[in-house]
N, C-alpha and C positions, 0 to 999 in steps of 0.2 A: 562502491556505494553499498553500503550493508542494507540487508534485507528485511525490512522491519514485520513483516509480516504475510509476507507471501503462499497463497492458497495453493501452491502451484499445481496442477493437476496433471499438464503434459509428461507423456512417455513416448511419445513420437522422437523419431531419428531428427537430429540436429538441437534437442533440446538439451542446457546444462544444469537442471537440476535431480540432483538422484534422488531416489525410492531406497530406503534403508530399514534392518532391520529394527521394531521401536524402542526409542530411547530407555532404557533403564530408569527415569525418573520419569517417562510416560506411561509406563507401561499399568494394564488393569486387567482384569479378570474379562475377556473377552463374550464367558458365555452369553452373562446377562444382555450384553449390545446385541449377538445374535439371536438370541431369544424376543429382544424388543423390536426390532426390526422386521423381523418374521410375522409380527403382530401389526405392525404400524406400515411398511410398504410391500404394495402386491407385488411387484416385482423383484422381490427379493427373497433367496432361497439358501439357506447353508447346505454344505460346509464353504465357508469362507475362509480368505485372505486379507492379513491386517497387517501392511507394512507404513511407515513413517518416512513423507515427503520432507529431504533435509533442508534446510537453506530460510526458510520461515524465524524471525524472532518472537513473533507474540503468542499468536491461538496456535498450538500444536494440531498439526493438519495430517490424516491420513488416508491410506489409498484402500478402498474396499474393496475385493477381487472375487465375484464369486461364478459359478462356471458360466453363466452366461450375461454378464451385466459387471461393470465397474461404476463405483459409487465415493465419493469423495465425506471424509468427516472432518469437520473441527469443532473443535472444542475449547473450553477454557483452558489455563494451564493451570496444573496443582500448588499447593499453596497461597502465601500471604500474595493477595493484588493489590496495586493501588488503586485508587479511586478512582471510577469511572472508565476503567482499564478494563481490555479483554472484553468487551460487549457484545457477546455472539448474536445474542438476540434481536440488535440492531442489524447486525450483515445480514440476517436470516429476513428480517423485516423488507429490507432494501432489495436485497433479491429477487424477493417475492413478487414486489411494486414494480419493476422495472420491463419485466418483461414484455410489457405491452407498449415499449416507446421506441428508438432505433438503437438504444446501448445494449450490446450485447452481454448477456451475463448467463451463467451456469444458470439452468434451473432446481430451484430449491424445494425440496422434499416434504423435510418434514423437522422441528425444532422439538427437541427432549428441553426442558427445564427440569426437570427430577435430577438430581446430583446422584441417586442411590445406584442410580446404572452401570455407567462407568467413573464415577467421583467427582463429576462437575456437567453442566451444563455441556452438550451440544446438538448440531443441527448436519441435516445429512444431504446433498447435493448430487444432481448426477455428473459423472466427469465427462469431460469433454476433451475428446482428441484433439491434437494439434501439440506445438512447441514454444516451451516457455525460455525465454533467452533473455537471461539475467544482464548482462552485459550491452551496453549501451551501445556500443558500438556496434552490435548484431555481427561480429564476425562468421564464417564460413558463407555469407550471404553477398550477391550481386552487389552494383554501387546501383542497380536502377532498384533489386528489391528491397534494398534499403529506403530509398526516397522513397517506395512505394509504402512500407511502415512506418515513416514518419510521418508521413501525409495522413496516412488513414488516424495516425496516433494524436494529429491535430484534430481532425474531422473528430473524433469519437469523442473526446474532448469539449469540445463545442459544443455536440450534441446534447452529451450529459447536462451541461449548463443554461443549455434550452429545452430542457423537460418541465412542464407545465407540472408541479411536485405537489398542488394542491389537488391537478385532477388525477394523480393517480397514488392519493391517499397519506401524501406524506405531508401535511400541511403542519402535522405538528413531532416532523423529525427533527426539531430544531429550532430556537427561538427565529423570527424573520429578519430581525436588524440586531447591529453589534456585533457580531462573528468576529471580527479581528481582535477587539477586545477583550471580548468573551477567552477567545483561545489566546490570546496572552496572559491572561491570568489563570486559565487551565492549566497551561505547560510551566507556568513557572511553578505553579504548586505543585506540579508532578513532576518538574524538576526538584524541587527543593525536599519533596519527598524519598525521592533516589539519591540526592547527593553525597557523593565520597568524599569530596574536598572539594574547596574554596576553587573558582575559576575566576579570576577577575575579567576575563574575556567575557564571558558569558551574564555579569554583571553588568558590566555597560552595555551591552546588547539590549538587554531587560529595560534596561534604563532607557536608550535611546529609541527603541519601539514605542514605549509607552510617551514618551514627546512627541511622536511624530504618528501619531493614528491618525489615518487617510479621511479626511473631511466628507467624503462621497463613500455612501454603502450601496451594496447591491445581495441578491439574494438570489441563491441557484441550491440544486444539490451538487456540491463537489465532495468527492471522491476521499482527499484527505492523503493518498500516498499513490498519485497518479505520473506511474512511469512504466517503462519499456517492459520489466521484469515482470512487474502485476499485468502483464495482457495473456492470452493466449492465439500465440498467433494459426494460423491455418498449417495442415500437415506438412502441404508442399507449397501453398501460392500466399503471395507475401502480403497478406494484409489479418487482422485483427479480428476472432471468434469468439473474443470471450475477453473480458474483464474483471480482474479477479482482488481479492482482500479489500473488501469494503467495511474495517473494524472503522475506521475513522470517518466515515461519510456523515455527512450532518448537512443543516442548509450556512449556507455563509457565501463569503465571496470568490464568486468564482476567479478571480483573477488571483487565489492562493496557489490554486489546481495549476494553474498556467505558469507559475513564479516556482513554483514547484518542479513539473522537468525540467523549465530549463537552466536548473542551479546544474543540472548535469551537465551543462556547458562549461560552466565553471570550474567542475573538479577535476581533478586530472588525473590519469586515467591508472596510477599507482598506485593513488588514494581511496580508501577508505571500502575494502573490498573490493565491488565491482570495478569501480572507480567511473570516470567520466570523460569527457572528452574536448578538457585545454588541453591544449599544443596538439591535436590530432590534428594531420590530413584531413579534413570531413569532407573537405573538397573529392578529393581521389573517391573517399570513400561513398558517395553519392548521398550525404544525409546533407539534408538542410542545417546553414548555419540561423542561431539564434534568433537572429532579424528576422531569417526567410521562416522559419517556424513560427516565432511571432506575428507573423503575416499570415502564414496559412492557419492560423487559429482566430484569428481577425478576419478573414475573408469567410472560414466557416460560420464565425458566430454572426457577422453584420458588423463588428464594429470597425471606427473609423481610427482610435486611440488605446493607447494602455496610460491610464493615468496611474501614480504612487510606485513607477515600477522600481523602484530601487528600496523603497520601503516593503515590497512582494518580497523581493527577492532577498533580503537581508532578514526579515519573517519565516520563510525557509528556511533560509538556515536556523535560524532560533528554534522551530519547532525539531528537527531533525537533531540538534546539541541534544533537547530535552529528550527523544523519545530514545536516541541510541545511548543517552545515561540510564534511564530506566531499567535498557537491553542490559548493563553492565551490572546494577544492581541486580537484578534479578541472577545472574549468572553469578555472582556472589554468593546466593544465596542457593545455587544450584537445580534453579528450576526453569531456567531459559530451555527455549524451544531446540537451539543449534549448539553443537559442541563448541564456535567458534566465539560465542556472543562474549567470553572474558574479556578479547578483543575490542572489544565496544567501547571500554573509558579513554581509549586514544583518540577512535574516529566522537566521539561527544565533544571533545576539547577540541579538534580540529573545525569538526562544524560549528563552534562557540565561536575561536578565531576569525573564519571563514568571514561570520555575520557581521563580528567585528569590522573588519577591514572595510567589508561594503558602506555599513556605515559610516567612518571616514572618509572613504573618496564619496560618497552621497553627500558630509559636508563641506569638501572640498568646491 
């Protein structure tokens, strides 16, 4: 599964994403950042360390090091964006709001809008120990501490979608009703904005989404790219510290967040970087199958049903074609976050397929 945007912060033992020196198309004039900082947080004191968290596609994320304190930055990426893309100010926003409800999230600092700094907008975070494990499968880990972050990774889930979003100031992160709508005609524009060529997959998908928009709306804050890889798990005990890349959160339907991991059911585990877990043992491996994850995020939230789920789930993928062509174009143009993102126009076509297919056996 390619990493669309991952804050990663972990450097804890068992964690797979590296700390690198910073990209060459990222790189900036560092004084100014320590000079502002030194002004804007009291905890913070140079000489400092600026290395670049690798494995992120969108807001170029990095690791702040100074002799007594680490501190997490993201930022815009440089260059041409498309519209409505890269919103740091929105993660910063949402961060801020969250901390007084039961979703755990990094707490947030301080938000720069001045671009004259470092050459784009961003916002500064404290990091947070623990291990970020890209990989769905959670290998080197237990089959019980597996069940045990799955369970927690329903629970946290749940909870998100039952946060009361007007009392803790977010009433207007987002229009109330329409969400599915709305973001199908979001992504397609941001797809047809990135497009390199003609997908006739990804056309009927388009097509068949907008036939079949789910009669019943609901209204939550969901997350927008809620999987295994965005958590931060504890150093050593298996459950969930932190919650991380909140560029897509908005209010909509919660039952996207939910049709959203568990497309990882779907993929198989060769595909599309991280990849997913058809044809796995999950059994052996102690993670909850599909059903039972569906279930333990239905026992968390109160409900009794998942109405539209083949329409969730074929949504998914639609949105994941759209945002990993973006990844592609932008690497095009040489300004993606990861070395690896050229990669990206296979895994776009694949998730275009993917939705495809669902579609069919949905009208099967």
């Amino acid at each position: 599964m390619p990493q669309t945007g991952t804050q990663s912060q972990a450097l804890a033992k068992g964690s797979d994403v590296a700390v690198i020196d910073v990209l060459p198309q990222h790189r900036f004039d560092e004084a100014p950042l320590w000079q502002y900082l030194q002004q804007h947080l009291d905890d913070f004191s140079a000489p400092a360390r600026l290395r670049q968290f690798q494995g992120g596609q969108s807001n170029p994320t990095f690791l702040i090091e100074t002799a007594s304190k680490k501190f997490v930055l993201r930022k815009k990426p440089p260059g041409k964006l498309l519209p409505s893309a890269h919103l740091i100010e929105r993660e910063y926003r949402i961060l801020r709001a969250l901390p007084e409800t039961a979703v755990p999230v990094p707490r947030a600092r301080m938000l720069c809008e001045d671009a004259s700094i470092i050459g784009t907008p961003f916002y500064v975070m404290d990091h947070v120990e623990g291990r970020v494990i890209t990989k769905v499968a959670l290998p080197d880990l237990t089959p019980a501490e597996r069940r045990a972050i799955y369970t927690d990774y329903a629970r946290i889930g749940a909870q998100l979608h039952a946060v009361d979003y007007k009392a803790c100031g977010l009433s207007d992160f987002g229009k109330p009703e329409g969400y599915v709508a709305r973001q199908l005609d979001r992504w397609t524009k941001q797809y047809l904005a990135s497009k390199t060529e003609e997908n006739a997959d990804m056309n009927q998908l388009i097509a068949w989404l907008g036939a079949h928009l789910p009669a019943t709306d609901e209204t939550a804050i969901v997350h927008g790219d809620y999987r295994i890889g965005n958590t931060i798990l504890h150093p050593t005990e298996p459950r969930i510290v932190a919650v991380l890349d909140w560029e897509l959160a908005t209010l909509g339907h919660p039952l996207s967040d939910l049709a959203y991991a568990c497309m990882f059911y779907r993929i198989a585990p060769s595909e599309l970087g991280t990849g997913g877990l058809q044809g796995v043992d999950i059994v052996a491996l102690g993670i909850p199958d599909e059903q039972e994850f569906v279930g333990l995020y239905c026992k968390f939230s109160g409900r009794d049903r998942i109405p539209d789920w083949p329409f969730f789930l074929a949504f998914a993928y639609f949105r994941m074609a759209a945002i990993t062509q973006g990844v592609y174009a932008r690497a095009l143009q040489g300004n993606a976050a990861d070395q690896r993102a050229i990669q990206y126009g296979e895994h776009a076509k694949a998730f275009a397929a993917a939705g495809r297919g669902m579609t069919q056996r949905a009208n099967d």
